[in-house]
Structure formats: C-alpha cells, structure tokens
C-alpha positions in Angstrom: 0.0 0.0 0.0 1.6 3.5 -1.1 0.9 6.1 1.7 0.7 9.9 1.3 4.8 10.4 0.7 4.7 7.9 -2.2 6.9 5.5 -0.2 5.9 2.3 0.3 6.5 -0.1 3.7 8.9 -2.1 1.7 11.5 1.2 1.8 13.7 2.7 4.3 14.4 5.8 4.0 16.9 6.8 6.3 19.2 3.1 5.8 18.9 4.3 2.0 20.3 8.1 2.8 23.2 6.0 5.7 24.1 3.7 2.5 24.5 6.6 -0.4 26.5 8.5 2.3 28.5 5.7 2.5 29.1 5.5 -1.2 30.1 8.9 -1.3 33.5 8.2 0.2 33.4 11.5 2.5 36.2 12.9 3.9 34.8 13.4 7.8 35.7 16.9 9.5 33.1 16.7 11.5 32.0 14.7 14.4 31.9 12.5 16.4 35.9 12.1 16.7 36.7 8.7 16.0 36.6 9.8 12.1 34.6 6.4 11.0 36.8 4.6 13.6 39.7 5.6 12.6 41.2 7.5 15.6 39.8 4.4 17.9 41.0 1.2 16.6 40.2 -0.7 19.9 36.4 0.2 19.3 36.4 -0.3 16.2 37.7 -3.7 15.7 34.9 -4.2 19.1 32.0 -2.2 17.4 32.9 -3.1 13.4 34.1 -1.3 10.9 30.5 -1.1 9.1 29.0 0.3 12.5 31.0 2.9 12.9 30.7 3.9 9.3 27.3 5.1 9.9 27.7 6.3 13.4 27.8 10.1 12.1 26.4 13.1 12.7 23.4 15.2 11.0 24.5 16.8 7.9 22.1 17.9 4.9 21.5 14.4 3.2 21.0 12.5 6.2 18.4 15.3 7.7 18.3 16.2 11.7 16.1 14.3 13.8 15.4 18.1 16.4 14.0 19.5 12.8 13.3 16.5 10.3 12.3 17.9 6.8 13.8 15.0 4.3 14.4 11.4 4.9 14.2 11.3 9.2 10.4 12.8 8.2 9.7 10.5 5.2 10.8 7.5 7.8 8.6 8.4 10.6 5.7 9.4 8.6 6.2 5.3 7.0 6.4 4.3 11.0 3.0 6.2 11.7 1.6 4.2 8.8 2.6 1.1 9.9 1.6 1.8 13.1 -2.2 2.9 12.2 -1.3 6.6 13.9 -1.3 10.2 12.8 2.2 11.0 13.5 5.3 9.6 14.6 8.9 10.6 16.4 11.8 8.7 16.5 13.2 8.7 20.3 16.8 8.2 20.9 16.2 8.5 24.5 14.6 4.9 25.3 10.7 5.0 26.0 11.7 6.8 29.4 11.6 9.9 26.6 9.0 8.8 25.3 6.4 8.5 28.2 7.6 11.7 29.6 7.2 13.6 26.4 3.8 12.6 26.2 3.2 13.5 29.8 5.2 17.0 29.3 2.6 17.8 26.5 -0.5 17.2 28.4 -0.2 17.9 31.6 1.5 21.7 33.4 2.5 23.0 36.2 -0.7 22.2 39.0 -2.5 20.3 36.4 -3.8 16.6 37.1 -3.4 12.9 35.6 -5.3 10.4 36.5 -2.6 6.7 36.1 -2.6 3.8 38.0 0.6 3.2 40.7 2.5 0.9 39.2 3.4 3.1 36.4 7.0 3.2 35.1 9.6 5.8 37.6 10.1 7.7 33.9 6.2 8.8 34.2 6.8 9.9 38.0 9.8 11.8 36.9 7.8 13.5 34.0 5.5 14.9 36.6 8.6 15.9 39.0 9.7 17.5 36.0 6.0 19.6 34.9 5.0 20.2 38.4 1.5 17.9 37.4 -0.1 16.0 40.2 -1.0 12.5 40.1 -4.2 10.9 40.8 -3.6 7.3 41.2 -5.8 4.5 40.6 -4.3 1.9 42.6 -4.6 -1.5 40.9 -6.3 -4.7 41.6 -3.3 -7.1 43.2 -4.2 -11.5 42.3 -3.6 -12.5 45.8 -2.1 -15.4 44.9 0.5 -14.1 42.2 0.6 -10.9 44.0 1.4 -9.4 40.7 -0.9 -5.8 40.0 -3.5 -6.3 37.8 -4.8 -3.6 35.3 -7.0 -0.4 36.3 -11.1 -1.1 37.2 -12.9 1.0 34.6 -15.4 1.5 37.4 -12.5 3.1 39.7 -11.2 5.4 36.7 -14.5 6.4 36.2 -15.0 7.0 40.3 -11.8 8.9 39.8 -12.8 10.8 37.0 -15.9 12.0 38.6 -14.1 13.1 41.9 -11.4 15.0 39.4 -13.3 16.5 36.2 -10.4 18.9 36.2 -7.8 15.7 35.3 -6.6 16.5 31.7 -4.9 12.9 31.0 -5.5 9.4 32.2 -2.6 7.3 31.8 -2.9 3.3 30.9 0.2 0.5 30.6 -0.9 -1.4 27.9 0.1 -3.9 28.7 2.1 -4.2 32.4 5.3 -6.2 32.6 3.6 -9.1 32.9 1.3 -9.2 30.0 -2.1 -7.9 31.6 -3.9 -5.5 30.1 -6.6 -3.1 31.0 -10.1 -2.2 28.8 -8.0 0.6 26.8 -10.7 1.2 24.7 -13.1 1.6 26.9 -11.1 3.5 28.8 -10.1 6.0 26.0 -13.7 7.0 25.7 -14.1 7.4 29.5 -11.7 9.7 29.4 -12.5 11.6 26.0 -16.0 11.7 27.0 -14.4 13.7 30.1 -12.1 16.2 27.9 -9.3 13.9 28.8 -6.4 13.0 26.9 -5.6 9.2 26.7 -2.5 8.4 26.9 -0.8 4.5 27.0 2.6 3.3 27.9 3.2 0.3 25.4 6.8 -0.1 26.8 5.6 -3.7 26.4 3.2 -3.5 23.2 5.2 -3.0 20.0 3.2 -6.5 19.0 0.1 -5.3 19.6 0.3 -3.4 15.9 0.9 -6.6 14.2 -0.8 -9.6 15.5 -4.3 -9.7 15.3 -4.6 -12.6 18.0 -3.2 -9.6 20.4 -5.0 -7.4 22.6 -6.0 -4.1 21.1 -3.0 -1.5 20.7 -3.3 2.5 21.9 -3.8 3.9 18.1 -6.3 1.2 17.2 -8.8 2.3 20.0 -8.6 6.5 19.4 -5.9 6.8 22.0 -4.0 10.1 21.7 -0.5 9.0 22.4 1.9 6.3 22.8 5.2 5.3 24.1 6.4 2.3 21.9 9.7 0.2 22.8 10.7 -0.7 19.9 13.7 -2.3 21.2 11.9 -4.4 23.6 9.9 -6.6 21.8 10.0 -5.1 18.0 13.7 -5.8 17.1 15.8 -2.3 17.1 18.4 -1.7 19.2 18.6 -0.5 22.9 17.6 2.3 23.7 15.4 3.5 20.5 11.4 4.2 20.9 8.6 5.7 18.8 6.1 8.5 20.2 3.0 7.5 18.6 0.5 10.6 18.2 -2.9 10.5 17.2 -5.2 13.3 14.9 -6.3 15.7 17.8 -2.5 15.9 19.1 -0.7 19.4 18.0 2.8 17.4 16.4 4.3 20.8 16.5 3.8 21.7 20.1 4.6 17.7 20.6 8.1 18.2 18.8 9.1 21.2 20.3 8.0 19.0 23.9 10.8 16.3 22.7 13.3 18.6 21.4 13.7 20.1 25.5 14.9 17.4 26.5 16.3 15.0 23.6 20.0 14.9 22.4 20.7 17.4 19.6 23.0 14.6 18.3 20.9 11.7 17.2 22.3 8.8 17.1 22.1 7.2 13.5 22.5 3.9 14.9 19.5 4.0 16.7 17.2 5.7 14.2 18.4 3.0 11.1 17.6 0.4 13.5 14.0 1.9 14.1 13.8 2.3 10.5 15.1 -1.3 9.3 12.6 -2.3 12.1 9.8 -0.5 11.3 10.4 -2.2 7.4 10.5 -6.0 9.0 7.5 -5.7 11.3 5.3 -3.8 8.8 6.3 -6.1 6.0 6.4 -9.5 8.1 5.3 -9.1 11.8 1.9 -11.3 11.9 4.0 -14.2 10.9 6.5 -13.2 13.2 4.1 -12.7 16.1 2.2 -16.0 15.6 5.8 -17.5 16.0 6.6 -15.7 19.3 2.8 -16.7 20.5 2.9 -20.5 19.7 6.9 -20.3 21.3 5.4 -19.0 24.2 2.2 -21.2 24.1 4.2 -24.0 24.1 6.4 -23.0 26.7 3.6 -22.5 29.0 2.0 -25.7 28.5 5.5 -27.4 29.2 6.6 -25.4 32.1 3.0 -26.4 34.2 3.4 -29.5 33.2 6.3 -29.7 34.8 4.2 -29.0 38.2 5.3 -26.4 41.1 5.9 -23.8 38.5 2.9 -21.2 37.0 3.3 -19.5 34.0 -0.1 -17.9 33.7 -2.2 -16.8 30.8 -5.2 -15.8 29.6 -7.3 -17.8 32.4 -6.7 -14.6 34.3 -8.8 -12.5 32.2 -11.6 -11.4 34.2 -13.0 -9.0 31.7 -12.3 -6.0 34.0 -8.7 -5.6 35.9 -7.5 -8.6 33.6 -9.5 -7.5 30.3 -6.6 -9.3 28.1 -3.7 -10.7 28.3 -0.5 -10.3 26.2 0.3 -14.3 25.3 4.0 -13.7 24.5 4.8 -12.8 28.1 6.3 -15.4 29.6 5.4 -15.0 32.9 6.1 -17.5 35.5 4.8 -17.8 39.0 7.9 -19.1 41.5 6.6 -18.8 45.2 5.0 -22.7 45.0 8.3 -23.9 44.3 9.4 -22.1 47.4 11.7 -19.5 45.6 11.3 -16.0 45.2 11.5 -15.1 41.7 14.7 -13.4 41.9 16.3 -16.5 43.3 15.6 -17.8 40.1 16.2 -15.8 37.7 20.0 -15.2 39.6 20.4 -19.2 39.4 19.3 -19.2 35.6 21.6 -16.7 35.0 24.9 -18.0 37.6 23.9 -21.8 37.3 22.8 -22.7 33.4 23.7 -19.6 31.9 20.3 -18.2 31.2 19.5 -14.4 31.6 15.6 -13.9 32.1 14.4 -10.4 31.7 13.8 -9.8 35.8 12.6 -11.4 38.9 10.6 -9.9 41.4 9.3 -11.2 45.2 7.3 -14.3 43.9 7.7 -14.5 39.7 9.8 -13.9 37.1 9.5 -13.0 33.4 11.4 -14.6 30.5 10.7 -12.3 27.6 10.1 -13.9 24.4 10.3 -12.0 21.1 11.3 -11.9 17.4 14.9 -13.7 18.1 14.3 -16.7 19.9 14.3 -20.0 18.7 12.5 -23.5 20.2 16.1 -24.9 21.6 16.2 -22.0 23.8 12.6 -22.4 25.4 13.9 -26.2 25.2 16.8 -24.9 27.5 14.5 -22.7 30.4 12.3 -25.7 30.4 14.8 -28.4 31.1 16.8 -25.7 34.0 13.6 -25.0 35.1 12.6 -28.7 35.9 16.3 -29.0 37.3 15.5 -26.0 39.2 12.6 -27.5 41.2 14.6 -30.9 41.3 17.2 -29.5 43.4 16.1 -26.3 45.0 12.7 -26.9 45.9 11.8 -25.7 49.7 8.8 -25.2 51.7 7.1 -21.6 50.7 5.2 -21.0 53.9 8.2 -18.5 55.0 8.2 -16.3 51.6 6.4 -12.9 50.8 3.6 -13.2 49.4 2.4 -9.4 48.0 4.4 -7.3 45.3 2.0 -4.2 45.6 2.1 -2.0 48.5 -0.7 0.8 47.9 1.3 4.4 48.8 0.0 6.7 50.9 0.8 10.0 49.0 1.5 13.4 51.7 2.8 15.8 48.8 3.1 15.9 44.8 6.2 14.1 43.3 8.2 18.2 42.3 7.2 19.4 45.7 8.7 16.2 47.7 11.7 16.3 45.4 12.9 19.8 45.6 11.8 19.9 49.5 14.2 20.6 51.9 15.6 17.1 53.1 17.1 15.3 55.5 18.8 12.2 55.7 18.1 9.4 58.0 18.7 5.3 58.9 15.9 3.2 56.6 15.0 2.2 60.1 14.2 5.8 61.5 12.2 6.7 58.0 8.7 5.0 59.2 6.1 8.3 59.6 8.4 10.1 57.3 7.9 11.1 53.2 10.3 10.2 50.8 12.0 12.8 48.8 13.6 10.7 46.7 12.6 6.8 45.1 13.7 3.3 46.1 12.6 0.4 43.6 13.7 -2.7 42.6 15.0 -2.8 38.9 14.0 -4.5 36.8 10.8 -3.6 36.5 11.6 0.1 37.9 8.2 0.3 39.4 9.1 2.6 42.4 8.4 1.2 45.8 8.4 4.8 47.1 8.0 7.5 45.0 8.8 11.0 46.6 6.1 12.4 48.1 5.3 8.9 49.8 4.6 8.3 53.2 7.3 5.7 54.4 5.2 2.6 56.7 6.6 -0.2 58.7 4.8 -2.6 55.3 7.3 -0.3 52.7 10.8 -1.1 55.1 9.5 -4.7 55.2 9.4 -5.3 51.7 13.1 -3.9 51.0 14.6 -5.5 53.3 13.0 -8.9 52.2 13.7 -7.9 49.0 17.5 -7.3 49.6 18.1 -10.5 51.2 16.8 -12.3 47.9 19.1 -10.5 45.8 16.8 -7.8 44.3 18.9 -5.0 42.8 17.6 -1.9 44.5 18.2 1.8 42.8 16.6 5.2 43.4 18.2 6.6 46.7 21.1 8.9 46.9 22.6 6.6 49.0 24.1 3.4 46.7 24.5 1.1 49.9 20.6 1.9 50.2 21.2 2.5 54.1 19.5 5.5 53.9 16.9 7.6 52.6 16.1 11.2 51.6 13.0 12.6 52.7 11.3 15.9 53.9 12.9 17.9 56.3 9.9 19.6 58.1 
C-alpha cells in the first residue's frame, strides 16, 4: 500500500540516505571524533568497521532528527503508517523519553493525571519535572500471584468523577507481565471527560501486528503512545517511537521532545527503528504468531512440569485482567518455594540463562522476534532442574508485590523539599524525597512524596536478602533515605 509520501513499507528511507553517504566516500571533519573509527581502533575492531561507518552526525543528506524535513520525516511518517497513527517521532532516549514527552505535552505545572501506581519511575519523573499532580488509581493485586493487575474501569471512572479537572489518564498497555486493562473503553471514558488518553506500550510493539493480540493504543482512538521498539519489535537498545494521534498538536509535541532530547541523534539507533519498522510492517503477523505458539508452548511445558505457574489468559476477568499479552512469559515461582529473583539469579549463575527480571514471587522470560525453540527447550529443562534441586517449603516467603502508597505531597514538591537524611530504620512516619525500587521492573516502591510505613521497610529489606537490585536513593548502599525535612 503506497501512503501519502509515495513510499511504500517495503523502503527505508533513512538506511537508504546511511548507505548513499556511505558510497560517497566523505572525507569526515566533523564529528563524532573517532573519524569512522579511525582515531579508535580498539572500538572499532569491538564495534565493526560497518558500525561505525554510519555512526555520524546530522549533515544535509542524512536530515536532523530536532527538525526532520527530508528522509528522518519521510521514515517516521512510513512508522505512523505502519503503526495505524497520525504521527510519529523517532526517540533516541529509550521510552523513558518517550512516556515523559507525552506526559510534558498534556499535563502543566498544577494540572492533574489520572494513572494507576504501578506506572514506570520515567512517568513519576515527567511529573517531578511539569509540576503535574498525580491521581492514582491503585490496581487490583491477584492475591495469589501478588502481581498488579490492570485499572477497574469503574474506579477510573469514580476517579474521574471526583477530578473532572484531570486532563490525562494514563494506561500500561500492557504491564510487565502481560495484563492488560479495557483501553478502549477506557479512551472513551476519558474523552467523553475532555481527557487526553494516553498509553505506555513499553511492552506492546506487538500489539500493531498480531491480530490474536490485545488491542493497541492507536487502534482504539488513543491520543499518544510510548512504543519500545527495542523491547519486543527488534531495534536496538535504547530507540522508541512517540506515537500521536489526529487531535494531538505534532508541532507543540516536537518542540516538547526537542527540550529534552540529544541534539546529536544517534544514527545507529534511528536506522535500527527504521530497518525495524520495514521488517515488522512487512512481516510481523508471521512473526508474532511465531513468538505466541513459542510462548504457548512453553507454557504448557513449564505447568506440566508442576510447582511452577506461567499464567495466561485464564486470568482475564473481563475487567482488571481485560486481556492478556500471550507472548509474556510470565512464570509464578513462590509454589516452588523461591522467590522469583532467586531464580532468575540461578538461571543466570547456574545454566547460563539471563531472564528479563525477577521480582518477590515471579519472574519473566521475555520472548520476542529472536528466539528460537532450543532456547525455550533450554529454560524448560533448567527449570525442571531447578525445582529438582532447589525446591523448599514456601510457607516463609512474601507473598504481595503491591504495596498501595499513601501520597503526603506531589512528586516536584517532595523532590525539591528541603531534606534530611536518616537510617531506613528511623524513615517510618516520614515522606520520601527521593525513590527506592527494585529494577528491573523500575516500578518505584516509594516515589517521593510517599509516606514511608513499617509494610514499605518490610518489603526492602526482604527484598535485599533475595538479591533484588535496588536503585533510586542517593545513597548506593541503600542504608538510607532522603526525605522531607519539616
């Protein structure tokens, strides 16, 4: 299908532009230093010559991604095709840019959003950074996985009514573990309200090409979305898409980006949204239905195996579970008596298998467009090793990975309070001015402006002694915490 540019999904624009520059034999004086690698040898024989061939900066031919007018446009505007929205942005800052651009855009200084709790830390630090304050919704928790579910359209709607002034609800779609909320009925909740919808698909690059998928952002009306294409879509680390829909300004949205985003664009990352934007538009149902019947299969193999969940779509409730993402491999570890970071470190130190993260009680082995049977053949076999050997009595674990926050102050006013620093163990009655969370997911435990409680010092410290890497504080030994000097 030719779109309104002439191009068709089958081109990329900007690899075209990177491979006529290369033809051209240039002579750099510009930067970035290395001169093609040639003043680094020691990265380049790492890196590759043909990487750092095309790791160059904007010039004319190859356009500017803080003012695209030639081939960075003509490759978004094939990416907002592909992607069924009105516009899109190429993000070399991760989807951490991405969420808080569309946050920055919506939402200013005193302004409300209406999200659930468990969002990302980059959408709490969007709202440190507008001076917005948050309305949470705080999610259903399945007692038994004690995994947070998705938002109650019943308790946006109660929070809607008690905030008409809200101008965005926020929605993961899906969460880390694969569960989604009813984003389309949520998108008119919250345009019938004069509210922007906004999604965090972090986790939902699939979504756009699988029709046995839940429901992505742009299909449903929503107004934006903050895509990883890295995560799940095949470019490399660190590159996103900003998804926009028709009642978005693009031009206020750009000039939102370019405050905060790198003046120097990495091509690297741009040719890889590009070249993935081609593969996915060109070949991603096939691709998908692989990743689904990988995962499918390695569901059905892990429970047989007993002890172990990896849970599915039997969760869907039709309300806090509306859907749920089937190439999450999600896998409940508490019934085998170890916490899910216990796991994931003896995958990883034991059999030499990195799983995306572990948390208190599950663990998530993200399955996507590079994996291959023999490597699901692999988890399954450690896994069943796993229980073989490890396998304890799970009476003394934790059983909850939600704690509902008690919020004292708004995330900018907590942050740029005068603070104090005291012992975790003096910090109970106080309010963080700073965030503690386990990462992965980076789904703050505290967020500043959060009231610190007995249940909060609890968690950490159980989640320390299982080997959960803990970030956020100022302090790195995380013996200490920042919070409001009053």
């Amino acid at each position: 299908m030719e779109n309104v540019i002439g191009l068709t999904q089958d081109r990329a624009p900007l690899l075209e532009a990177l491979e006529r520059m290369k033809a051209t034999r240039l002579v750099p004086f510009d930067v970035p230093g290395h001169k093609r690698g040639r003043g680094n040898h020691e990265l380049a024989e790492f890196l590759g010559q043909q990487c750092l061939d095309v790791d160059v900066n904007s010039m004319k031919p190859l356009d500017n991604l803080c003012h695209p007018v030639s081939v960075i446009r003509d490759a978004e505007k094939l990416a907002a095709q592909a992607f069924g929205a009105a516009n899109a942005f190429f993000m070399v800052g991760g989807t951490t840019s991405s969420v808080q651009a569309m946050i920055l855009s919506t939402v200013k200084p005193n302004e409300k959003i209406i999200l659930p709790r468990n969002v990302h830390r980059s959408a709490i630090n969007a709202l440190i950074l507008c001076g917005a304050s948050p309305v949470y919704v705080n999610p259903q928790v399945d007692e038994r996985l004690g995994i947070s579910l998705g938002m109650k359209v019943e308790e946006v709607a109660a929070a809607i009514k008690k905030n008409p002034d809200a101008k965005a609800l926020l929605v993961n779609n899906p969460t880390y573990y694969g569960i989604c909320s009813d984003i389309e009925t949520l998108t008119k909740l919250a345009h019938d309200n004069g509210m922007k919808l906004l999604a965090d698909e972090a986790h939902g690059t699939q979504f756009y090409f699988n029709r046995r998928l839940p429901k992505s952002a742009m299909e449903v009306g929503a107004d934006m979305a903050a895509v990883s294409m890295h995560k799940s879509g095949g470019s490399l680390t660190q590159s996103s898409l900003l998804l926009i829909g028709e009642n978005i300004n693009a031009g206020y949205v750009h000039q939102i980006i370019n405050l905060t985003q790198s003046t120097s664009g990495s091509y690297l990352l741009m040719a890889s949204l590009d070249i993935s934007r081609r593969n996915l538009a060109l070949n991603g149902e096939k691709i998908f239905d692989g990743v689904i019947d990988l995962v499918e299969y390695a569901r059905d193999e892990i429970n047989f195996l007993g002890g172990w969940y990896a849970y599915g779509r039997e969760l869907i409730n039709g309300d806090s579970v509306f859907d749920f993402d089937t190439t999450k491999l999600s896998i409940y570890t508490r019934a085998v008596g170890l916490a899910g970071v216990e796991v994931y470190d003896i995958l990883r130190d034991e059999y030499d298998i990195q799983l995306e993260f572990g948390d208190i009680a599950n663990t998530l082995a993200y399955v996507s467009i590079g994996d291959r049977k023999k490597d699901i053949e692999r988890l399954i076999s450690a896994l069943a090793d796993i229980k073989r050997i490890y396998h304890k009595d799970p009476a003394r674990l934790l059983k909850t990975e939600y704690i509902e926050p008690i919020v004292d102050a708004t995330p900018k006013t907590a942050f740029y309070a005068k603070k104090k620093s005291l012992p975790l163990n003096e910090c109970v009655g106080e309010t963080a001015a700073e965030f503690l969370m386990c990462y992965p997911p980076g789904i703050p435990i505290l967020a500043p402006g959060e009231r610190v409680t007995r249940e909060i010092l609890n968690y950490i410290r159980y989640a320390k002694k299982k080997g959960c890497q803990i970030t956020g504080p100022e302090d790195m030994t995380i013996q200490r915490l920042q919070v409001i000097d009053s």
